[in-house]
C-alpha positions in Angstrom: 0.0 0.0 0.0 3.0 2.3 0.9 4.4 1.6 -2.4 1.7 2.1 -4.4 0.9 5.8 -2.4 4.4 6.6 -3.2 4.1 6.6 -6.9 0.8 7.8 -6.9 2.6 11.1 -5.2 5.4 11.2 -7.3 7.4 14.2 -7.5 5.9 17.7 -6.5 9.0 19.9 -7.5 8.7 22.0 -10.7 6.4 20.5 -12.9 9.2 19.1 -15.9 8.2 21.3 -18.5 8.6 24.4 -16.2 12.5 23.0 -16.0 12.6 22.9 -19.5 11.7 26.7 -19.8 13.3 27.9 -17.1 17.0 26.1 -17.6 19.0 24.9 -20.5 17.8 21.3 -22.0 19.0 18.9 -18.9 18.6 15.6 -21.4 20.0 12.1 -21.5 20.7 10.7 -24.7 19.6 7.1 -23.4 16.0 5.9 -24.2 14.4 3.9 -21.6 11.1 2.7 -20.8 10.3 3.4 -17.2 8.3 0.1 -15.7 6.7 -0.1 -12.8 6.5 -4.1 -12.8 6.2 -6.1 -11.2 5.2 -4.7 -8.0 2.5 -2.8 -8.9 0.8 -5.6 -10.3 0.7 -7.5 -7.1 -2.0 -7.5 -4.6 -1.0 -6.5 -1.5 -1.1 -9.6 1.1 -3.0 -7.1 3.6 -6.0 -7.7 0.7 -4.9 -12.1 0.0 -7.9 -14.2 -0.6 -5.1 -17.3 -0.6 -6.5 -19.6 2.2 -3.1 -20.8 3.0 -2.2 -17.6 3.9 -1.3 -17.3 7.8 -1.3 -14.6 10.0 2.0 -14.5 10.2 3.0 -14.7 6.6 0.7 -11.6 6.6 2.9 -10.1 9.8 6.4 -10.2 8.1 5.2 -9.4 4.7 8.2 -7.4 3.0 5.6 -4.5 1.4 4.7 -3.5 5.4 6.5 -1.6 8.1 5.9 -0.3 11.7 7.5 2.9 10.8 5.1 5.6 9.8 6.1 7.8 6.7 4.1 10.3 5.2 5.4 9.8 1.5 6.7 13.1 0.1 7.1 13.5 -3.7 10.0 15.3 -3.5 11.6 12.7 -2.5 11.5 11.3 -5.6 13.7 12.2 -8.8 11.9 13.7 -11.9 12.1 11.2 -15.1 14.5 12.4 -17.2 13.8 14.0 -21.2 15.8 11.6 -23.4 17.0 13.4 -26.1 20.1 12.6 -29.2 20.0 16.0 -30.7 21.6 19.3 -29.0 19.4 22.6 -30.0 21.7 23.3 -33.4 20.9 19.3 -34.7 24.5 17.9 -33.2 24.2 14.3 -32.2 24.8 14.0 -28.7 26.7 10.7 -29.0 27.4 9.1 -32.2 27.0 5.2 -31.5 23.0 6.4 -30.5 22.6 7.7 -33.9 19.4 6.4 -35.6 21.4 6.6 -38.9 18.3 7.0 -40.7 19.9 7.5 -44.0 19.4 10.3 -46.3 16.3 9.4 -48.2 14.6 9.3 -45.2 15.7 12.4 -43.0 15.1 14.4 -46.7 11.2 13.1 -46.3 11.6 14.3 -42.6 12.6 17.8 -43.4 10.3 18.0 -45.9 7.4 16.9 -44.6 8.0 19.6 -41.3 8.4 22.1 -44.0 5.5 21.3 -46.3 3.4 21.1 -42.4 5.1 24.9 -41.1 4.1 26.3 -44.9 0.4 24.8 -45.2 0.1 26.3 -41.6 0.8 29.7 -42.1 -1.0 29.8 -45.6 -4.4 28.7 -44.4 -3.8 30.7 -40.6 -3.4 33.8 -42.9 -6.6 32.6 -45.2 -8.9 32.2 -42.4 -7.8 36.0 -41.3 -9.2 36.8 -45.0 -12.2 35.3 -44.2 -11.6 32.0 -46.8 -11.9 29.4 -44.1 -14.0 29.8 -41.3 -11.0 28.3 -38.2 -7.9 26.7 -38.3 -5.1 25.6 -35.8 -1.8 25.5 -36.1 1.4 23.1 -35.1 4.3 25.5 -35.1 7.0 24.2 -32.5 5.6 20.9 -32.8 6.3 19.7 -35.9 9.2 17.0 -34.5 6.6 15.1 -32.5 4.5 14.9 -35.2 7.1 13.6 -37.5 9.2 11.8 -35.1 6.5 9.6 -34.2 4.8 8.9 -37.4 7.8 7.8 -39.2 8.3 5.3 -36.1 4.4 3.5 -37.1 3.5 1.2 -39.2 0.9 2.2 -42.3 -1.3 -0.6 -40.2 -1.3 0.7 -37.0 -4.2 2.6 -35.9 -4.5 6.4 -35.4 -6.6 8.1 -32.9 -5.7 12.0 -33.3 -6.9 15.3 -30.8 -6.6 17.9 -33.2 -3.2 19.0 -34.3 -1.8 16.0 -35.7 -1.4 17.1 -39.4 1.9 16.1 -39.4 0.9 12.6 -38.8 -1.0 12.4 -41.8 1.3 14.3 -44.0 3.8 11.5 -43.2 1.3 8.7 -43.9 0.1 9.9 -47.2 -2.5 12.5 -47.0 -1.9 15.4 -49.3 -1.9 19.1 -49.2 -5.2 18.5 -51.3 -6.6 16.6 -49.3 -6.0 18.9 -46.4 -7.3 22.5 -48.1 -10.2 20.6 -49.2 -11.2 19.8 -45.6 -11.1 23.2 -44.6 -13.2 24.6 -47.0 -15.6 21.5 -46.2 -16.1 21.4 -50.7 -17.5 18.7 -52.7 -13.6 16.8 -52.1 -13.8 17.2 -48.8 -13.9 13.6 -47.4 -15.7 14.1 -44.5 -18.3 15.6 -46.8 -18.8 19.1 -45.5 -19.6 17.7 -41.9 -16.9 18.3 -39.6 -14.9 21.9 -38.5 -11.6 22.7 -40.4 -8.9 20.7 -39.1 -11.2 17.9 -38.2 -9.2 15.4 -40.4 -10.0 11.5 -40.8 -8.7 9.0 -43.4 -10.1 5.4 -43.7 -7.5 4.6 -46.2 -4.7 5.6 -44.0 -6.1 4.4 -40.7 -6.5 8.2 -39.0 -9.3 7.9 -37.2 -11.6 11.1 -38.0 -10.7 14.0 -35.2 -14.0 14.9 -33.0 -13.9 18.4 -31.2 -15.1 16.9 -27.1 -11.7 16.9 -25.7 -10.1 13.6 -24.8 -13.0 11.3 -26.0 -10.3 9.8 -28.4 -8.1 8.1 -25.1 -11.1 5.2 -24.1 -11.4 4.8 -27.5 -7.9 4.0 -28.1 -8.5 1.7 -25.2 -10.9 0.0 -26.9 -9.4 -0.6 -30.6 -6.1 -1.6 -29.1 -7.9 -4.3 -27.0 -9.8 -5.1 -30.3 -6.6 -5.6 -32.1 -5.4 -7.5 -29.6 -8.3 -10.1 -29.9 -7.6 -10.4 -33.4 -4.2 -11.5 -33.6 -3.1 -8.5 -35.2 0.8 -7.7 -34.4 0.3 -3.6 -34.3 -0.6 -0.7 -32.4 -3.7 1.9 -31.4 -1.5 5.1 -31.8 -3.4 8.0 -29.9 -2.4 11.9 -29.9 -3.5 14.0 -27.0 -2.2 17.3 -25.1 -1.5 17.5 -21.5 -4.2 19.8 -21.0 -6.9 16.5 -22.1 -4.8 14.6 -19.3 -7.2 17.1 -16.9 -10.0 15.5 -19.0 -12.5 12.6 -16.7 -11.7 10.1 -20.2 -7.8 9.9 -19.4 -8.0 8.0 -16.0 -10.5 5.4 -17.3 -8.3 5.2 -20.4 -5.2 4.6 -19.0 -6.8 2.3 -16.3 -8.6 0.1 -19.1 -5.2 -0.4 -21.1 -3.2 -1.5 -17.7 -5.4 -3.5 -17.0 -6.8 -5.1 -20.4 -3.0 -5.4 -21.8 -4.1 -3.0 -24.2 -1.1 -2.3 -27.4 -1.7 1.3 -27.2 0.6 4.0 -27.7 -0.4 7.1 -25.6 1.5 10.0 -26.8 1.2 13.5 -24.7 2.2 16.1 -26.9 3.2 18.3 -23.4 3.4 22.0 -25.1 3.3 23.9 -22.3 -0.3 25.4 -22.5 -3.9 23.9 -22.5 -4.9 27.1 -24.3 -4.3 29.4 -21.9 -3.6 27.7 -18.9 0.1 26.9 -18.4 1.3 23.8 -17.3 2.3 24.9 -14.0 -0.9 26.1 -13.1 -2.4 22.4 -14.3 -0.7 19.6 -11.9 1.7 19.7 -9.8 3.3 16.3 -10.2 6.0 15.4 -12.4 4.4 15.7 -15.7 1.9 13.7 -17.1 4.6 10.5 -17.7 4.3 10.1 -13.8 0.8 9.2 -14.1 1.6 6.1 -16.1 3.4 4.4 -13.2 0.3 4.9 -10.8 -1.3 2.6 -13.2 0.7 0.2 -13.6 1.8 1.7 -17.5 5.5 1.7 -19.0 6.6 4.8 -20.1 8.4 7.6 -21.8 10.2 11.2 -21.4 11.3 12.9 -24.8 12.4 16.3 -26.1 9.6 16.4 -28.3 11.5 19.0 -30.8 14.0 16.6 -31.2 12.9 14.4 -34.5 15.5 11.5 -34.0 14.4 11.2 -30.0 10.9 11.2 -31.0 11.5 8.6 -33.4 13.6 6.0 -31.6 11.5 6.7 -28.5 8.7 5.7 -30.5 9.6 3.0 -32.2 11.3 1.5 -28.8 7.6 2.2 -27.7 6.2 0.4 -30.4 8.1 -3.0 -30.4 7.5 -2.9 -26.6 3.9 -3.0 -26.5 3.7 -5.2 -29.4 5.8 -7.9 -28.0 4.7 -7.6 -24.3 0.8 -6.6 -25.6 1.5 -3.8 -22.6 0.7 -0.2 -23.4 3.2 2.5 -23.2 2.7 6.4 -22.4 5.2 8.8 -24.2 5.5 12.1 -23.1 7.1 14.3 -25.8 7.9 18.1 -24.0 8.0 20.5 -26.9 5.9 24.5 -27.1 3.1 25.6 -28.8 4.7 28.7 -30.7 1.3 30.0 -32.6 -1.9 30.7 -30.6 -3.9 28.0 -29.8 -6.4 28.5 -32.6 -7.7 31.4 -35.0 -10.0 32.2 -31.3 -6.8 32.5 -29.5 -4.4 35.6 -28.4 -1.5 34.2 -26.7 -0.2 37.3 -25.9 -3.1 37.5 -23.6 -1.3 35.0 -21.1 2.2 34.9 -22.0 5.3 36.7 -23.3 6.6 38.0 -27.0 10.1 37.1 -25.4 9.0 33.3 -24.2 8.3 32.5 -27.6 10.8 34.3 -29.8 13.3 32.2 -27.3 11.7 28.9 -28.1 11.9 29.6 -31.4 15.6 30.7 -31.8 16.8 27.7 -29.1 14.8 25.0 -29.7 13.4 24.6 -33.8 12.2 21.4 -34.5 13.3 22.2 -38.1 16.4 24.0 -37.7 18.0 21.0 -35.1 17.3 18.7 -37.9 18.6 21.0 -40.9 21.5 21.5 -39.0 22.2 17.8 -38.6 21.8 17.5 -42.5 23.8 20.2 -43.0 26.6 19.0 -41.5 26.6 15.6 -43.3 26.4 17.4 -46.7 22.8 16.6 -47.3 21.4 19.6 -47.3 22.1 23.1 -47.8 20.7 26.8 -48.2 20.0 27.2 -51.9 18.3 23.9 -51.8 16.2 25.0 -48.8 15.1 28.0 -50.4 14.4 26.0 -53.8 12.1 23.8 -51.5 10.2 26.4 -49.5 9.1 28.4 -52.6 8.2 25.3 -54.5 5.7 23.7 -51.6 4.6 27.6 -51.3 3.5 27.6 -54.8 1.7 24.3 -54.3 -0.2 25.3 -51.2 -1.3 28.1 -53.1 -2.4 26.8 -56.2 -4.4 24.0 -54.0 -5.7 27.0 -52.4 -6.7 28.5 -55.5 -8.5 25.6 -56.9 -10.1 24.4 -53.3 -12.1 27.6 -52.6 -14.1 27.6 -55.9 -15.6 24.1 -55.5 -19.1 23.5 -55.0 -20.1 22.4 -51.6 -21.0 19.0 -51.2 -24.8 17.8 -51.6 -27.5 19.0 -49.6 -28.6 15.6 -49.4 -25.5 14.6 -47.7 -27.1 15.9 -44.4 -28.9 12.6 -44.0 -26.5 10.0 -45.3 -24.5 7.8 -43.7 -25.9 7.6 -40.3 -28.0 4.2 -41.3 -27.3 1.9 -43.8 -30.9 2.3 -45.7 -32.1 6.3 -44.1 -35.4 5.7 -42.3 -38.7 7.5 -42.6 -38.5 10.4 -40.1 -35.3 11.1 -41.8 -36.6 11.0 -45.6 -39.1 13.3 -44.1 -36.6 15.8 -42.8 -34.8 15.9 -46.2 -38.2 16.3 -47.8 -38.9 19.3 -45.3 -35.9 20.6 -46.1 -35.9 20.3 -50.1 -39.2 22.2 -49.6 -38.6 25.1 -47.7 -35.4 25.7 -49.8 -37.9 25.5 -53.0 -40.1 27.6 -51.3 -37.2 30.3 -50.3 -34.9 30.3 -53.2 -33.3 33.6 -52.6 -32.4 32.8 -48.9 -30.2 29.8 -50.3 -27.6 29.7 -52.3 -27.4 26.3 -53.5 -25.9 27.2 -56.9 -23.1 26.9 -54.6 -24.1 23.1 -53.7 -23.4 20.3 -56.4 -26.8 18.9 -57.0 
């Protein structure tokens, strides 16, 4: 019982990411997957049902004392960030390098790039009124890409809502992306769901719901499913630390543990849940802490740091497969833009904080650096690159936001396999009194 309150505690000093912005990066460059097994998976003999227990098995049990101590988590040491790259892309220690190979880090880069561009094009298009809301990953782009190059195509995908990256890597396009946001007749989610609200069948990227957190159980749930079916992959599911504060993390985590769920939970810790700082959220030693209290494996990583994010992943990954065990990564990186197109940051924080994140810790520029200095990469190139996937985002622009809109009729598909009467009614309602009102309704805009 002692035990288990002590991890439960955990540490109370500054929370890790405050360390992280208060000090320079205090890293280790050694990946390893904090367990708390087995002892946490024992029942305490105080609680046996074992009829051959005696009392006074039960007296010298190692797990009690007679000394009273009031567990303190400060006596505890914080998990540390594992990191390979320092913040101007210098591998920390050769032999740990994931030698990726050039191909590969080229897609990286590019991908990050192609993510940063499509960001700022459509932030500045919903300020123009084009798209009615957007979010953007600036600062975050390494997690995104660290960890989706460490999945499998198979694995399953459960997303919060700024995730892009992740899809980017696994195949969506630009397109495919622009089309979303201007909900038009490509868009595959068929007009239904907010900008950003991505989902991919084909790719296994489970469509992104705005109720924060609901996507943890059901990660839960698909891994356990997997699990049943013999299936040798992963439920991969995105969150913030601010939807760790959410009622469906505890259940989540608790279902996984105790299910064996294969499920990767990966806290994207940036520092903010909109405008609530992490400090001002918990005040235990992250949200990796909370794993152990469950009886979970996990993970510290300098989320801006694409290899760390990748072989922490992919460590992650094999674990869980092989041990059906779920794993929680914490990946502490900053949220550079606002929160969202309803968002002022500088309401709540500093034009200093962030112009130091940026110019200390890029996700980008630690992992140009790194290809710089093996020759695979340079300025002109960069520059080639930039104005080239610029171009492309516009043009998809361009082409997106004179699209009809998708089908009225589209309002009362897909809930039911055949649509049922009090639903043909509706749409008959509705084709009426759009008859009826013509110049209330612009459904030239609408493909019929």
């Amino acid at each position: 019982v002692a035990r288990i309150f002590d991890v439960m505690l955990h540490r109370v000093v500054s929370p890790a990411l405050r360390t992280l912005l208060q000090s320079p990066f205090s890293g280790t460059a050694r990946v390893t997957i904090r367990s708390p097994q087995p002892i946490l998976w024992k029942r305490p003999a105080l609680f046996s049902t074992s009829s051959s227990s005696s009392e006074s098995d039960i007296e010298t049990d190692e797990k009690f004392t007679s000394r009273l101590h009031i567990h303190n988590p400060k006596e505890y040491k914080i998990i540390p960030t594992f990191r390979l790259l320092d913040n101007n892309g210098k591998i920390l220690n050769e032999s740990l390098d994931p030698n990726l190979g050039r191909e590969i880090l080229e897609r990286m880069y590019q991908t990050m790039v192609t993510l940063n561009t499509l960001d700022f094009i459509l932030y500045e298009g919903q300020r123009q009124g084009r798209i009615s809301f957007y979010m953007t990953s600036y600062g975050e782009e390494g997690s995104h890409v660290g960890s989706a190059s460490a999945l499998d195509l198979t694995d399953v995908v459960y997303g919060q809502y700024r995730e892009t990256g992740v899809l980017l890597w696994r195949g969506y396009t630009v397109d495919d992306c622009i089309n979303q946001c201007f909900s038009n007749e490509l868009d595959k989610g068929k007009g239904r769901q907010m900008p950003v609200h991505y989902g991919s069948r084909e790719l296994n990227f489970q469509t992104i719901s705005s109720p924060l957190g609901t996507q943890l159980p059901q990660a839960s749930g698909a891994a356990y499913a997997l699990k049943l079916l013999g299936r040798r992959n992963v439920v991969a599911c995105y969150f913030g630390e601010g939807a760790a504060s959410e009622g469906d993390f505890h259940p989540a985590l608790n279902f996984a543990s105790t299910l064996d769920c294969p499920v990767l939970f990966f806290c994207r810790n940036n520092g903010y849940a909109i405008s609530t700082p992490a400090h001002e959220q918990y005040r235990g030693d992250g949200i990796a802490s909370r794993a152990v209290g469950y009886g979970m494996d996990c993970i510290r990583v300098d989320g801006n740091d694409v290899f760390a994010v990748y072989v922490a992943t992919n460590a992650a990954r094999n674990y869980a497969i092989e041990n059906n065990r779920p794993v929680l990564i914490e990946a502490m990186t900053y949220r550079v833009g606002h929160h969202s197109t309803s968002d002022d940051s500088s309401r709540y924080r500093t034009s200093s904080e962030i112009d130091r994140w940026k110019r200390t810790n890029d996700p980008l520029k630690r992992l140009k650096g790194y290809m710089e200095s093996r020759g695979w990469w340079d300025e002109k190139r960069d520059v080639e690159f930039q104005k080239e996937v610029r171009e492309k985002i516009q043009n998809s622009l361009r082409r997106s936001e004179v699209m009809k809109k998708p089908p009225l009729a589209d309002m009362f598909t897909d809930v039911y396999d055949k649509i049922p009467p009090h639903l043909l009614e509706q749409q008959q309602a509705m084709i009426d009194h759009v008859s009826q009102f013509p110049e209330f309704y612009p459904t030239t805009e609408f493909k019929s």
